[in-house]
C-alpha positions as CSV (number, residue, x, y, z in Angstrom):
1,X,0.0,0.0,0.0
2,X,1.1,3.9,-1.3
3,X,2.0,5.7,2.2
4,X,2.6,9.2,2.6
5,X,4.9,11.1,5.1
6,X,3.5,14.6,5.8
7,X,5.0,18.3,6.7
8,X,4.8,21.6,7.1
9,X,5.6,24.5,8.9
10,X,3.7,27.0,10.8
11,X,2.3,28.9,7.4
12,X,1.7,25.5,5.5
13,X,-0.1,23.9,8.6
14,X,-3.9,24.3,7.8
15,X,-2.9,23.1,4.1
16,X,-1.3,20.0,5.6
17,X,-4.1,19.0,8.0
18,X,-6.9,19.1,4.9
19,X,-4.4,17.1,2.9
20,X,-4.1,14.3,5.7
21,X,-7.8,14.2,6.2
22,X,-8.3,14.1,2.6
23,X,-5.5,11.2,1.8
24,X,-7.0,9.2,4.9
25,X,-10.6,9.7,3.4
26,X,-9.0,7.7,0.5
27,X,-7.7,4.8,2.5
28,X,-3.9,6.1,2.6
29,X,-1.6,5.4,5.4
30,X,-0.7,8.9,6.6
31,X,2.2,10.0,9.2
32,X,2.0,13.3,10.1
33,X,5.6,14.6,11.2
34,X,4.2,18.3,12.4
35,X,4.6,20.9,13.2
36,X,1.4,20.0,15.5
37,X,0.0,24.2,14.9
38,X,0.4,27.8,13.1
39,X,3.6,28.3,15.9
40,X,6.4,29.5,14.4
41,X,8.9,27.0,13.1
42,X,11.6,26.3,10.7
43,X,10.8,24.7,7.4
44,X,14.3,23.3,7.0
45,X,14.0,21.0,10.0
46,X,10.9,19.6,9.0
47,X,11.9,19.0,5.6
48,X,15.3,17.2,7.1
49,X,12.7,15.1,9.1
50,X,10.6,13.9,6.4
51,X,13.9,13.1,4.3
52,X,15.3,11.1,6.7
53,X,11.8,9.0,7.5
54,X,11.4,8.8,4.0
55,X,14.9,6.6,3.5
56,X,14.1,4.5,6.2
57,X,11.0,3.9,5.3
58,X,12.5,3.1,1.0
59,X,12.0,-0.5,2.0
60,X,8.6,-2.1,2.1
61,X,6.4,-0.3,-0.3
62,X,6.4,3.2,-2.2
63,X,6.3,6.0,0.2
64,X,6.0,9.7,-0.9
65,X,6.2,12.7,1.0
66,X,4.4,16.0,0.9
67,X,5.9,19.0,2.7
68,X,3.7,22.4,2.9
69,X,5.0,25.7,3.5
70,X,3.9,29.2,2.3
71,X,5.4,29.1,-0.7
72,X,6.3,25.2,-1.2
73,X,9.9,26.9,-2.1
74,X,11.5,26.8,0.9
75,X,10.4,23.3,2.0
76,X,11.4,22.0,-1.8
77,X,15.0,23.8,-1.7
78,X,15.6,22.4,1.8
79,X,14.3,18.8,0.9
80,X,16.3,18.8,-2.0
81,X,19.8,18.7,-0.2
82,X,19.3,14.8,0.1
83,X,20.3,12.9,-3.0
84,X,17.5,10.0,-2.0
85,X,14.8,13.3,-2.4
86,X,13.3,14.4,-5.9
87,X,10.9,17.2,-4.4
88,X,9.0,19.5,-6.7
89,X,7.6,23.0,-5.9
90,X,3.9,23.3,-7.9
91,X,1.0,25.1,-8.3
92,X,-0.3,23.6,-11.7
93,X,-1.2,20.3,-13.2
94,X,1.7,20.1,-16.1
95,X,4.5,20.5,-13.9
96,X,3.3,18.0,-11.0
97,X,3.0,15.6,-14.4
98,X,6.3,16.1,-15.6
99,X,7.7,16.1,-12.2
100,X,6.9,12.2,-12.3
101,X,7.1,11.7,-15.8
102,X,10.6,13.2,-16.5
103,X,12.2,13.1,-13.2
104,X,10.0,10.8,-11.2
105,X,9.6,13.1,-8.2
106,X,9.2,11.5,-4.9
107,X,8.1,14.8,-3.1
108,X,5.1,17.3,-3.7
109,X,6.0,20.8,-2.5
110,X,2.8,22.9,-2.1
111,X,2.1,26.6,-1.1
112,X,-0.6,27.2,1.6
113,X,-0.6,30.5,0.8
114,X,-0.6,30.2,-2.7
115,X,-3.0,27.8,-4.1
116,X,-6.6,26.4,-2.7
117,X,-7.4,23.4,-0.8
118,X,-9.1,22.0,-3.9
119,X,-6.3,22.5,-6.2
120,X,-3.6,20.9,-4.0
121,X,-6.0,17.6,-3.9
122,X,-6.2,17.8,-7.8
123,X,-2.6,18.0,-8.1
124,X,-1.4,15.3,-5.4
125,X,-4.3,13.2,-7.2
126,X,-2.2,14.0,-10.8
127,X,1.1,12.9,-9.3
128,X,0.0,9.8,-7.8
129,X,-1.5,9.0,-10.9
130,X,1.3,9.9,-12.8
131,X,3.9,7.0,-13.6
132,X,8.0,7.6,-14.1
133,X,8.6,6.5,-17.9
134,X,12.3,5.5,-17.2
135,X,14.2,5.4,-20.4
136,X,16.1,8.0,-21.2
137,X,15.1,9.7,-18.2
138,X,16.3,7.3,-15.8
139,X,20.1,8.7,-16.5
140,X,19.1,11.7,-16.4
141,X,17.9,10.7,-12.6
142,X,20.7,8.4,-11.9
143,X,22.7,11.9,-12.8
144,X,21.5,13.9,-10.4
145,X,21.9,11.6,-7.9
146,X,25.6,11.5,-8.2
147,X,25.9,15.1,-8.3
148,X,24.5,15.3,-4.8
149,X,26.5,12.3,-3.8
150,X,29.8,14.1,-5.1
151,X,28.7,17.3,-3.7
152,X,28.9,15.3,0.0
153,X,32.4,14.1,-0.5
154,X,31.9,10.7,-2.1
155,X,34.8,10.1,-4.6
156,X,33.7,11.7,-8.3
157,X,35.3,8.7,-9.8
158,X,32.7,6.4,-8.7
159,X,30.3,8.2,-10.9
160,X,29.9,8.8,-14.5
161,X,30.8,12.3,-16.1
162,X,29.5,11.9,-19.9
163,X,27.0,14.4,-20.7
164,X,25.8,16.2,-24.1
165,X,25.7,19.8,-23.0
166,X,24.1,22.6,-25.2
């Protein structure tokens, strides 16, 4: 069964708490890792909390994450400094499709003070529906994979340089 690891912080929190009831409505497994209210926090600590639940959970099942902030930017940049995370900031339908499609995104970043309720349940239901076509895309994945791993010291032979480049 699809689970889902949930987060926001303090300005994404009442965009969170619909989205949980909503995905539990539909029979998904749901953990909520806060923040528990509108209270300030900081976004980068709860996206480095759903990261790391998310690679111990990479065993057992798919598992997707869904971080909320005001913007969905911060909570993307910050989620993005793991090389096991593929988040995506969106607010429309294309991009949430070709965040699977292309680069087969394993975490929706959404604005709670940017888009509707409604709209952020039409998009999540887009990317779960939304399959990874592999192919050429998988290198293109596999790439950016290493360039995080070579970014956090790992030895930059053990990863492949070739590359077209416009």
């Amino acid at each position: 069964m699809e689970s889902f690891i949930l987060g926001s912080d303090h300005a994404g929190y009442r965009l969170k708490e619909k989205i949980a009831a909503y995905l539990r409505e539909k029979g998904f497994s749901v953990e909520d890792i806060g923040c528990p209210s509108e209270a300030s926090v900081d976004y980068p600590a709860i996206s480095a909390l759903l990261a790391q639940k998310m690679q111990s959970q990479q065993t057992g099942g798919t598992v997707r994450g869904l971080l909320c902030c005001g913007s969905g930017i911060g909570v993307c940049i910050s989620a993005n400094r793991f090389s096991w995370i593929r988040a995506v900031e969106a607010h429309d339908h294309n991009t949430v499709m070709l965040s699977r499609r292309h680069n087969d995104s394993n975490v929706l970043c959404l604005g709670g003070r940017v888009i509707a309720p409604e709209l952020a349940f039409e998009l999540i239901e887009t990317w779960m529906k939304t399959p990874f076509e592999g192919g050429r895309h998988q290198k293109r994945v596999d790439m950016m994979t290493a360039l995080n791993v070579e970014n956090q010291g790992a030895s930059a032979a053990e990863h492949p340089k070739e590359s077209r480049v416009c």
